[in-house]
C-alpha positions as CSV (number, residue, x, y, z in Angstrom):
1,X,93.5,232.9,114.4
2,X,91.0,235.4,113.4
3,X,91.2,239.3,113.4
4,X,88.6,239.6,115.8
5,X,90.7,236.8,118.5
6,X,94.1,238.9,117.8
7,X,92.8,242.4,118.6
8,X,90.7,240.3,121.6
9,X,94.3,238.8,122.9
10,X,96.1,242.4,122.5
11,X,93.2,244.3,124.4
12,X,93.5,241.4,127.2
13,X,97.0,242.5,128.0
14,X,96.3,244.6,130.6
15,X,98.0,248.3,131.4
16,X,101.7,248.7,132.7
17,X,102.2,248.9,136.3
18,X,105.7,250.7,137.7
19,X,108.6,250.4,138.2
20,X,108.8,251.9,134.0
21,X,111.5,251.0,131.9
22,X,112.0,250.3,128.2
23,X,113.0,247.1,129.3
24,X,110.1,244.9,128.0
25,X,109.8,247.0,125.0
26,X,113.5,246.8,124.2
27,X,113.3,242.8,124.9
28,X,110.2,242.5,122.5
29,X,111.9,244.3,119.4
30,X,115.3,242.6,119.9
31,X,113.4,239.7,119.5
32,X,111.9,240.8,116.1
33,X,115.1,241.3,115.3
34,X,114.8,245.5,116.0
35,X,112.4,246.3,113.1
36,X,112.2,249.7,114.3
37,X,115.6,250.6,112.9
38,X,114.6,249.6,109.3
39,X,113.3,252.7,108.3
40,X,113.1,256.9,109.7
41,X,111.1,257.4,112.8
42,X,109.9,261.1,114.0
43,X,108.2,261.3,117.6
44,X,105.8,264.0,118.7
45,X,105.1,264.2,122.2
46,X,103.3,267.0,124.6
47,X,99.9,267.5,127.0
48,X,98.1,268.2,124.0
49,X,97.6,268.5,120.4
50,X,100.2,265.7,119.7
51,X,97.7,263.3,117.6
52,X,96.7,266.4,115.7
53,X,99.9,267.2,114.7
54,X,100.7,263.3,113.9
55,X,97.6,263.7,111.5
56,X,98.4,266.7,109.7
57,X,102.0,265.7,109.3
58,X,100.7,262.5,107.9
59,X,98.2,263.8,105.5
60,X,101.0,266.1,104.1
61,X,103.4,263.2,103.8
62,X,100.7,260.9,102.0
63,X,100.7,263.6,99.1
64,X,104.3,262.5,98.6
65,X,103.6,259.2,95.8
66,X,107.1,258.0,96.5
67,X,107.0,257.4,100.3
68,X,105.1,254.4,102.2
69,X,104.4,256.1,105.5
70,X,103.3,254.7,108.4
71,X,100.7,256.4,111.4
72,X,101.1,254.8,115.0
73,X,98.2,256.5,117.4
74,X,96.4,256.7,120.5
75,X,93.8,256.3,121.8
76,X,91.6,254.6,119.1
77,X,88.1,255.2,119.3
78,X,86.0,253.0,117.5
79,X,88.7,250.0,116.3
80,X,92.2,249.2,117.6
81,X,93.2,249.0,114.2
82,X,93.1,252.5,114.0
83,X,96.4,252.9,115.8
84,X,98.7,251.5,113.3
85,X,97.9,252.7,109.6
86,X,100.3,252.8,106.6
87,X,99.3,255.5,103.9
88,X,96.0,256.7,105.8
89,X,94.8,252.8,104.9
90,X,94.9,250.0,108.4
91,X,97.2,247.1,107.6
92,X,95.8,244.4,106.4
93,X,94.8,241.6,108.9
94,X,96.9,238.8,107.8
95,X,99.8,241.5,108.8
96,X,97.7,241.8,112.2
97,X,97.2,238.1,112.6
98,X,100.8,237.0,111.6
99,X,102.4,240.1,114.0
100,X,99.9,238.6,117.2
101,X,101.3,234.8,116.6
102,X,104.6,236.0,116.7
103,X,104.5,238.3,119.5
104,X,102.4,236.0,121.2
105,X,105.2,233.3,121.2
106,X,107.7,236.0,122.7
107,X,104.7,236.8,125.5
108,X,104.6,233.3,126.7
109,X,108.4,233.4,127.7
110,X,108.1,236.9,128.7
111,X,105.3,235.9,130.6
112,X,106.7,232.8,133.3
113,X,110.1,234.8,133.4
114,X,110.2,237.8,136.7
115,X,113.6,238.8,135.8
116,X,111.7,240.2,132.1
117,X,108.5,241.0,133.1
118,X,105.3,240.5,131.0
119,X,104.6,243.4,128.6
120,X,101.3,245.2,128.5
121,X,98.5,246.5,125.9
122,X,100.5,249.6,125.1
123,X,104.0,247.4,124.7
124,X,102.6,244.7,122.5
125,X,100.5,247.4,120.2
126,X,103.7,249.1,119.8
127,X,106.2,246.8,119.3
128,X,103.2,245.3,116.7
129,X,103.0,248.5,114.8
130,X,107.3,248.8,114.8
131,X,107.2,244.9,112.8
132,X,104.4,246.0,110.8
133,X,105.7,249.0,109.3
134,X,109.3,246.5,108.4
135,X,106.6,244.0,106.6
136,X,105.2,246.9,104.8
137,X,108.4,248.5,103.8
138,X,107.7,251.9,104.9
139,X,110.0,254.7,104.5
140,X,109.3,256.9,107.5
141,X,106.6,256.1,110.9
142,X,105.2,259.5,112.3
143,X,104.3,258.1,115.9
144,X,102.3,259.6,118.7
145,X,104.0,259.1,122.1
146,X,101.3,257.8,124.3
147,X,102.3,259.0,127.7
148,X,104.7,261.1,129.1
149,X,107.8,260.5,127.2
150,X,110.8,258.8,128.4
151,X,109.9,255.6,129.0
152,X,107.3,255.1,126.6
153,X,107.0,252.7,124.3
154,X,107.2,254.6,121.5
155,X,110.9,255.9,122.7
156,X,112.2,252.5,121.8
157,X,113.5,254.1,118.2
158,X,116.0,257.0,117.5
159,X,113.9,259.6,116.2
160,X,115.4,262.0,113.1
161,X,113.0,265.0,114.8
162,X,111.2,264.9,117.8
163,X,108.5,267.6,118.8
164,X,107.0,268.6,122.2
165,X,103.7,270.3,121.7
166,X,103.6,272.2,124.8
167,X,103.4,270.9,128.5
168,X,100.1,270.8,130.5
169,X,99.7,269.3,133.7
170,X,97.8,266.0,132.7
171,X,99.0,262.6,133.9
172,X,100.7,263.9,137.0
173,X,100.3,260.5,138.9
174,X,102.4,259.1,136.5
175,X,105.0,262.3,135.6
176,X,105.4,264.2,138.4
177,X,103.3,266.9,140.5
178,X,104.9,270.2,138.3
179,X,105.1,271.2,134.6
180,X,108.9,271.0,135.1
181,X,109.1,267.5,136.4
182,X,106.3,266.5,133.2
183,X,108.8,268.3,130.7
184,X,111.7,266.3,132.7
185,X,110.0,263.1,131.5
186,X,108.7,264.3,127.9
187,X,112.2,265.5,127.0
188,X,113.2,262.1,126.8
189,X,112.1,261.6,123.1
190,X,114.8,263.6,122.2
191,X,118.0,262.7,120.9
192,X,121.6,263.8,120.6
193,X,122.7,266.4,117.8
194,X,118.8,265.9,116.5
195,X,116.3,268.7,116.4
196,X,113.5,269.3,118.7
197,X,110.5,271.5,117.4
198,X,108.1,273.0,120.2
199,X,105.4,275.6,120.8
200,X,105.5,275.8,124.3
201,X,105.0,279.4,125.7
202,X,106.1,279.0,129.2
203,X,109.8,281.1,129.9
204,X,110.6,278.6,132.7
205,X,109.7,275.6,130.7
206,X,111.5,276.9,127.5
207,X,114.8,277.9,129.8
208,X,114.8,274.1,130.7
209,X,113.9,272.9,126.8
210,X,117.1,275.0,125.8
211,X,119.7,273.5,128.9
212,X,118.4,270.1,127.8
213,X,119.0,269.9,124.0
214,X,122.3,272.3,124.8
215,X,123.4,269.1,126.6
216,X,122.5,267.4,123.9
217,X,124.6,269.2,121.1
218,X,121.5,269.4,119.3
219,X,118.5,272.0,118.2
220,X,115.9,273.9,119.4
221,X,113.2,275.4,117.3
222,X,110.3,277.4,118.9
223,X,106.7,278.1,116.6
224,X,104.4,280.5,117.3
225,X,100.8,280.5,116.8
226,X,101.6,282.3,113.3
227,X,104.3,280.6,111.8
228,X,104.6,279.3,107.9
229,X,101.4,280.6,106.8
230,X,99.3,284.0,106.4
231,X,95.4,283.5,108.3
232,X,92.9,285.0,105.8
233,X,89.5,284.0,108.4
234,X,88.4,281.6,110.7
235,X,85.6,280.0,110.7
236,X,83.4,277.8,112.7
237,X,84.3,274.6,111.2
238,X,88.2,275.8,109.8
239,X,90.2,278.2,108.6
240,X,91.1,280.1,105.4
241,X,94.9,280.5,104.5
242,X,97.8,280.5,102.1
243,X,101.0,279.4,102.4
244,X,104.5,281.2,101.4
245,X,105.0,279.8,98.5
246,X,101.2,280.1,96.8
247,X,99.3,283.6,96.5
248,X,96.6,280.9,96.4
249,X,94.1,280.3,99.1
250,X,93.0,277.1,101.2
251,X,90.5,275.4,103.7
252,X,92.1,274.0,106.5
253,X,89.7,271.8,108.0
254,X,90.5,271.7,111.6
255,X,88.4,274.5,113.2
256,X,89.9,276.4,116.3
257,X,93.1,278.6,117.0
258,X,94.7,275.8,118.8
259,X,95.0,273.9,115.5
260,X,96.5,276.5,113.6
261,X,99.2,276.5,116.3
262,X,99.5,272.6,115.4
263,X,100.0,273.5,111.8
264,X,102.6,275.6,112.6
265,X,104.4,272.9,114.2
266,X,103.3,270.3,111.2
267,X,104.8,272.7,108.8
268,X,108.3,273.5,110.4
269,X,108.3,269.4,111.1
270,X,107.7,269.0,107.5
271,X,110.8,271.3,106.8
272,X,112.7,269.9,109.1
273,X,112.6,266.7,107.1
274,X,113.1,268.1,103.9
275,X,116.6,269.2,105.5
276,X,116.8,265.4,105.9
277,X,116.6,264.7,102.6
278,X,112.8,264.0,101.9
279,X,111.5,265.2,98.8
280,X,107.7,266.9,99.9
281,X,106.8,269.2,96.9
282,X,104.9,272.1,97.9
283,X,101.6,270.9,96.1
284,X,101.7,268.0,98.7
285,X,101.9,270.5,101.2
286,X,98.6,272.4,99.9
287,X,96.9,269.1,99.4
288,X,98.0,267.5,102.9
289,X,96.5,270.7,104.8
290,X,93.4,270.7,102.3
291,X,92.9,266.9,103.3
292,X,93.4,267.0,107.0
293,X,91.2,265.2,109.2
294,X,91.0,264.0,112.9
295,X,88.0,262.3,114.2
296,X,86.8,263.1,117.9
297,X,88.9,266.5,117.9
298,X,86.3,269.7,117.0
299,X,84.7,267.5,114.4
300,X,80.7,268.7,113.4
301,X,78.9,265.5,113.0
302,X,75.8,264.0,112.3
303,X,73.2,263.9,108.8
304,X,73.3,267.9,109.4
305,X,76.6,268.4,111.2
306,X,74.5,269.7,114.3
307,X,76.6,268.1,116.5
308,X,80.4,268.6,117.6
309,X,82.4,266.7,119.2
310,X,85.6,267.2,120.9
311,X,87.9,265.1,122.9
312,X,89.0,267.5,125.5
313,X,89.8,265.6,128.4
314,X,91.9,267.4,130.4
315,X,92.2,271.4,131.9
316,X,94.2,272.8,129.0
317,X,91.9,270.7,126.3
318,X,88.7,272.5,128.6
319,X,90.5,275.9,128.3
320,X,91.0,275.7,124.0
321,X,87.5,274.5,123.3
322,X,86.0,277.4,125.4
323,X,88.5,279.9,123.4
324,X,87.1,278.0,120.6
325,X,83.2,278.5,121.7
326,X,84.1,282.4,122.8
327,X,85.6,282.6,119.4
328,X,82.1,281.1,117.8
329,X,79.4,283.4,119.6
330,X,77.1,282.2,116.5
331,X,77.2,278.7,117.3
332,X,76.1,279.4,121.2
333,X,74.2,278.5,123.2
334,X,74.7,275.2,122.9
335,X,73.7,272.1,124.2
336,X,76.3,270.3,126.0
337,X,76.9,267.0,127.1
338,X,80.1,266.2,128.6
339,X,81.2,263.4,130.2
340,X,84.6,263.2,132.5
341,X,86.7,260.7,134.3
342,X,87.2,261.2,138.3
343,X,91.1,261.8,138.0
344,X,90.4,264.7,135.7
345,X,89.3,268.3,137.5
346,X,86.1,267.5,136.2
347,X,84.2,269.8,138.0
348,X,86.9,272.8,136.9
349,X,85.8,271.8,133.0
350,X,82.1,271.6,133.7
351,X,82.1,275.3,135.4
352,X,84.2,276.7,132.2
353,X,81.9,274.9,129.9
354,X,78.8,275.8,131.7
355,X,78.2,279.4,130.5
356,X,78.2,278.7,127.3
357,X,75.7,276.4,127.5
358,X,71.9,276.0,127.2
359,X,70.6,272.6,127.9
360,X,73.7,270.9,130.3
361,X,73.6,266.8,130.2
362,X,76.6,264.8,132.3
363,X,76.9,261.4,130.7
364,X,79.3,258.9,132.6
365,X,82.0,258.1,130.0
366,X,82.3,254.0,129.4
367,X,84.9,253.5,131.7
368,X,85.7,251.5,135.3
369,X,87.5,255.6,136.2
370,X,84.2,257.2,135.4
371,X,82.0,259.1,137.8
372,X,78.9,257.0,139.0
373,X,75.3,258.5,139.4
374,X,76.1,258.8,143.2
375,X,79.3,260.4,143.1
376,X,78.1,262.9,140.5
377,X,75.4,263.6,142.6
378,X,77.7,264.5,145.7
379,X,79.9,266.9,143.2
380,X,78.9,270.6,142.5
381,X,78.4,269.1,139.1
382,X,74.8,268.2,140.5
383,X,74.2,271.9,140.5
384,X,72.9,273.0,136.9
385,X,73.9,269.9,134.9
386,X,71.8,267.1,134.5
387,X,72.5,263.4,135.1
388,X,71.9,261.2,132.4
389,X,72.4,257.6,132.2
390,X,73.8,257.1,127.9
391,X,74.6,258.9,125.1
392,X,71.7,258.1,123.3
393,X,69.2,259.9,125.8
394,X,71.3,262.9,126.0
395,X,71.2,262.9,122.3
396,X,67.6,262.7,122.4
397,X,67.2,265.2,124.4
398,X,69.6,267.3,122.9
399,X,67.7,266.6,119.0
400,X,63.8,267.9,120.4
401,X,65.3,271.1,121.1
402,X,66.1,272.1,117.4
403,X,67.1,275.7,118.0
404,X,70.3,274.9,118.6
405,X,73.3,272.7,118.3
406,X,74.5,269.9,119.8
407,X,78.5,269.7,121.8
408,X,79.6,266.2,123.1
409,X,83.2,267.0,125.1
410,X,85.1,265.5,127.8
411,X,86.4,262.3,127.7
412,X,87.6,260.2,124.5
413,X,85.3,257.1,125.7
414,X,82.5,259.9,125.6
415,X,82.9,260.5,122.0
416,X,83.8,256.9,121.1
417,X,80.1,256.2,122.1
418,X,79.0,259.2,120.3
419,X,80.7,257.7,116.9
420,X,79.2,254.7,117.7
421,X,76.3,255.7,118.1
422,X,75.5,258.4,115.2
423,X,76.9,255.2,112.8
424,X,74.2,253.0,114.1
């Protein structure tokens, strides 16, 4: 088998359909003998800001020379083998290749049996990246819950810390029509007499945070926007700070006040496992917020980083790039091309972006859930936004007017063709 045929025979899996369980999950890593109790697992959960605080927390922790560490996220943009790293590196493909043929064989049992059910994409990347990180002899896997919470792939470990960013209203097909129903099923990553860190603002979602880990004999820690570090500036493209324990100042590369609310979170995670008995030095912690990065998420691009892109996708992620924007009056008007899938409020993101805009593209993300040409038309989209059939004409477009920059937003696949393209 090569790479290219194993990451082919994952993608072909198909997504999970209900009734969810962690059935075929649990049946998968029993039969890899449970890899994913071989070393510390942490989960991070929430609407939004979960894979940035997976990536901070993981460029702080690969400062650390004495820990392997291991990265399992979603969505990947431009590879698959971007979801399962081990010290910021991917795993090599004879790991990837050896991990498929033996999943594989558990798939074709899984596969003619109806009483086990035959796992999907998400359940065979996940239960790959569990093995993997055993092969590789990590010492703790930061992992991004992919959606919702309770039954989840990822919630197949016992986690020494979980954390909920906050709790938007995305995915409510799947996790139910209210914010307290979604925080129902996302406070299932949590664990008995284990700690559960959270920046959620709402009172009535917070009341129900604190019943559920009182249940659970364990511990609830709230962060504010402010927490573990002193702001000196913000910038368009980061922000200048120190940290307690250093009069010295630093660049924090993710741009945005919404990220420095992630850091907060990163940081009391990162105390949180020192309690735990991991040795993080504070130089690693300096150096791990100095090296941050996270591609897709308010990242300037491009030979003169004139373009940005974001993957906000959703209503909150809409509401935090337009802070963001109304934060930045140097950077606007902009250019914006955003592209959004039909069970998003895509027209509710396209009015909030709108006034800050000059020249206003819709590009149909690459995706079966994507708005077609007609549909768009029939929206009130059609009403000061332009249609345009790729990225690479809207990008065109965009590059003749030189007088100002360039936003790509909206959906992930969006931006994944963006990346794609600027490489080329």
């Amino acid at each position: 088998m090569k790479i290219f045929e194993a990451i082919n025979w994952i993608l072909n899996r198909g997504t999970r359909k209900g009734p969810y369980s962690l059935s075929k999950i649990k049946y998968l890593l029993d039969e890899l003998d449970n890899p994913q109790n071989d070393y510390a697992c942490i989960l991070i959960g929430g609407t939004n800001g979960k894979g940035s605080v997976s990536a901070i927390t993981n460029s702080i922790l690969n400062e650390c020379e004495d820990y392997q560490i291991g990265l399992f996220t979603s969505p990947h943009l431009l590879d698959l083998r971007e979801r399962i790293k081990v010290n910021n590196k991917y795993i090599s493909d004879s790991i990837w290749i050896e991990g498929v043929n033996k999943i594989k064989e558990i798939c074709k049992i899984m596969d003619k049996e109806p009483s086990i059910g035959s796992p999907a994409f998400f359940e065979v990347i996940t239960a790959l990246a569990f093995w993997a990180y055993r092969e590789c002899e990590i010492d703790l896997a930061i992992l991004e819950v992919g959606l919702g919470g309770r039954f989840d792939s990822t919630n197949a470990c016992s986690p020494e810390v979980s954390v909920i960013t906050n709790i938007g209203t995305d995915h409510q097909e799947f996790l139910g029509i209210d914010k307290s129903d979604i925080a129902k099923e996302k406070l299932g990553i949590t664990r008995k007499n284990r700690t559960l860190i959270t920046s959620e603002k709402d009172p009535k979602i917070l009341e129900l945070f604190k019943e559920h880990i009182r249940s659970l004999n364990g511990k609830l820690i709230c962060r504010n926007l402010n927490d573990g570090y002193q702001l000196l500036e913000s910038r368009h493209n980061g922000h200048i700070l120190t940290l307690p324990f250093s009069d010295e100042s630093i660049f924090f590369k993710l741009p945005g006040s919404h990220q420095l609310e992630n850091l907060s979170l990163s940081l009391e995670l990162v105390e949180q496992l020192k309690i735990n008995g991991f040795e993080i030095p504070n130089e690693a912690i300096k150096k791990g917020i100095e090296n941050t990065e996270w591609t897709g998420r308010l990242q300037w691009v491009g030979e003169d980083s004139s373009i940005l892109v974001d993957g906000a996708h959703n209503s909150e992620g809409i509401d935090a790039l337009a802070k963001y924007l109304s934060d930045n009056p140097s950077i606007c008007p902009i250019n914006i091309i955003y592209g959004a899938l039909k069970d998003k409020p895509a027209e509710y993101m396209a009015l909030k972006l709108s006034k800050f805009g000059n020249l206003l593209f819709f590009v149909s993300p690459n995706s079966s859930r994507a708005y077609t040409e007609e549909e768009f038309n029939k929206s009130s989209m059609s009403q000061g936004w332009r249609w345009m059939p790729n990225i690479e004409s809207a990008i065109t477009e965009c590059k003749a007017d030189n007088k100002h920059k360039t936003l790509v937003c909206g959906s992930l696949y969006l931006i994944a063709d963006t990346l794609s393209y600027l490489k080329k």
